[in-house]
C-alpha positions as CSV (number, residue, x, y, z in Angstrom):
1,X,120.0,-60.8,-109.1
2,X,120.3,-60.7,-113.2
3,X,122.1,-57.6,-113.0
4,X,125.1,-58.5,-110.6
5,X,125.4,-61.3,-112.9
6,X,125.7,-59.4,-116.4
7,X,128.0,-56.9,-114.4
8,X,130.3,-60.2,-113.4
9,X,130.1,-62.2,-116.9
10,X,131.0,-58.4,-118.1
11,X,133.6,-58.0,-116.0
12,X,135.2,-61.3,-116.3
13,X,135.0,-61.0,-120.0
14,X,136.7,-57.7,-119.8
15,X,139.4,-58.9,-117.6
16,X,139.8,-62.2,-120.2
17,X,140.4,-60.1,-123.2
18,X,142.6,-57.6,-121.3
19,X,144.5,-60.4,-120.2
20,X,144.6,-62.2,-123.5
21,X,145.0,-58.8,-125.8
22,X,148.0,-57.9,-123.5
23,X,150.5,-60.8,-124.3
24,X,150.2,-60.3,-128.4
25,X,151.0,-56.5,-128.1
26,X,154.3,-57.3,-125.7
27,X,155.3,-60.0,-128.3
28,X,154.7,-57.5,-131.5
29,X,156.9,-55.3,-129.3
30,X,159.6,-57.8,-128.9
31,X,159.6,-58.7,-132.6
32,X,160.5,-55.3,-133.3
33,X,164.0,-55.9,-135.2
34,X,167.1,-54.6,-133.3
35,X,169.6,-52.5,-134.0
36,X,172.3,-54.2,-135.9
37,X,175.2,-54.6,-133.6
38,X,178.0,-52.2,-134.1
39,X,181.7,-53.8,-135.0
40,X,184.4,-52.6,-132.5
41,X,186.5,-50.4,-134.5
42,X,189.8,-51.8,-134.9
43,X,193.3,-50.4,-134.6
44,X,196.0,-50.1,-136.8
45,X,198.8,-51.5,-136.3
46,X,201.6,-48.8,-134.6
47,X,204.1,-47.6,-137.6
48,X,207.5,-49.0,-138.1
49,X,210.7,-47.6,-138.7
50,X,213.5,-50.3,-140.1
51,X,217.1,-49.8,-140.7
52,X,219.1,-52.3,-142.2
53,X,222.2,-53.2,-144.5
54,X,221.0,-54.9,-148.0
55,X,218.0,-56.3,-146.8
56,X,215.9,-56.8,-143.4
57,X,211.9,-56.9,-142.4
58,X,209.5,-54.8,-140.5
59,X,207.8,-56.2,-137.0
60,X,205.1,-58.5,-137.4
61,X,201.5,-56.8,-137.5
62,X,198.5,-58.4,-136.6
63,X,196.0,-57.6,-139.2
64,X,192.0,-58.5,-139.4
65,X,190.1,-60.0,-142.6
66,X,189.4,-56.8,-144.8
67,X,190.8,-54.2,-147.0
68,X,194.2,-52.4,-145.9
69,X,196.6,-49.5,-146.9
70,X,200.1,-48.8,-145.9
71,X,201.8,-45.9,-147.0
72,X,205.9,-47.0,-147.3
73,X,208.7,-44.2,-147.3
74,X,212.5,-45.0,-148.0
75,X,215.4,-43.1,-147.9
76,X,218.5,-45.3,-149.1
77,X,221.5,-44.4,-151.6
78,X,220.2,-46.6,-154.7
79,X,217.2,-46.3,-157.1
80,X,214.5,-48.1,-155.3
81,X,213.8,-50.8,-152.2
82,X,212.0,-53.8,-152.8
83,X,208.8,-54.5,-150.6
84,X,207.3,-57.6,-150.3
85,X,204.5,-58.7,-147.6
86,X,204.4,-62.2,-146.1
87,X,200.9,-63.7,-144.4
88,X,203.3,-66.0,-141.4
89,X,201.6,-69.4,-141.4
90,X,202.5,-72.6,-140.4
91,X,205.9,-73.7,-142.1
92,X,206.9,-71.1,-144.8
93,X,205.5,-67.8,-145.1
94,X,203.3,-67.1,-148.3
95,X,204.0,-63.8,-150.0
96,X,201.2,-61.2,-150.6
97,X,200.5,-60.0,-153.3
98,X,203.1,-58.2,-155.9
99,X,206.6,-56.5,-154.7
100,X,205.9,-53.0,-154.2
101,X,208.6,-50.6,-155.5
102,X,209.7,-47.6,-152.7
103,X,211.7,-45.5,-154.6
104,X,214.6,-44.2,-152.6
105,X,214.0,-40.8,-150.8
106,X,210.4,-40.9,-151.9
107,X,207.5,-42.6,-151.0
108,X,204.8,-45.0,-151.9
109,X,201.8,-47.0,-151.1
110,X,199.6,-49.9,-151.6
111,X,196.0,-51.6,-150.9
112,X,196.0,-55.2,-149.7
113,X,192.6,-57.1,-149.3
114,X,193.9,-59.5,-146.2
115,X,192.3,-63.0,-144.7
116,X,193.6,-61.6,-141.9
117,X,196.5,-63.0,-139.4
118,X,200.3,-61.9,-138.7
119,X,201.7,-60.3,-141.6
120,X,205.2,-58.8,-142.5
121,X,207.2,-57.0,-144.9
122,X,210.6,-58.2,-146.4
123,X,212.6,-55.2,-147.9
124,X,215.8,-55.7,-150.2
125,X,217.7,-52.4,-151.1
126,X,221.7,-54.1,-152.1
127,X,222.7,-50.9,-150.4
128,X,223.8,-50.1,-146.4
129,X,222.2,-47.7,-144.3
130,X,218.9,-48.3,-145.7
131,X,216.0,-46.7,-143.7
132,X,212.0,-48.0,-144.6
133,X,209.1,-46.3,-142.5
134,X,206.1,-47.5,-142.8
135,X,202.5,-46.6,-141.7
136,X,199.1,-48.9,-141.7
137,X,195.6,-47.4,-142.2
């Protein structure tokens, strides 16, 4: 009779530290830090291409928090186009940063670190048939 007895208490104390051993290895599993969670990649904004008489703006672009480039080409019959971006807010658009300079027929671009939100340009050429294309990276 001692020996079905030892084989239980053996048993049962098997089965016990099984059962307790068990739960710590599936919570060291779990604890296991995760893959940081990737950020959806973001697209630029499409390019524009303005024409105007003395002075007009680009289409609004919805731009997120972070570092951006546009590249700005001009092709105009003065020396350069004026560039200026504008964050819209509520009441009167702030500018953004320094007026770029596009000189006419050329190109140029420039690196703006943005809080993010609906942004434009304002261009001013004092010439007609004044053409600004513009591309967002």
């Amino acid at each position: 009779m001692r020996i079905p007895r030892i084989c239980f208490a053996t048993a049962t104390a098997l089965l016990t530290l099984g059962l307790t051993a068990a739960p710590a290895h599936a919570a060291e599993a779990r604890q296991q830090p995760a893959a940081p969670p990737q950020r959806a990649a973001v697209a630029a904004p499409p390019p524009f291409n303005v024409w105007f008489n003395g002075y007009g703006s680009s289409p609004k672009a919805d731009l997120v928090q972070g570092g951006h480039q546009v590249a700005l080409h001009a092709n105009c019959d003065s020396d350069i186009v004026a560039a200026q971006l504008y964050h819209v807010t509520w009441g009167r658009d702030r500018p953004v940063g320094n007026v770029v300079r596009i000189p006419c027929n050329g190109g140029t671009s420039a690196y703006y670190n943005l809080s993010g939100g609906e942004y434009y340009f304002y261009f001013l050429s004092g010439v007609d048939n004044t053409q600004v294309v513009g591309t967002w990276a």
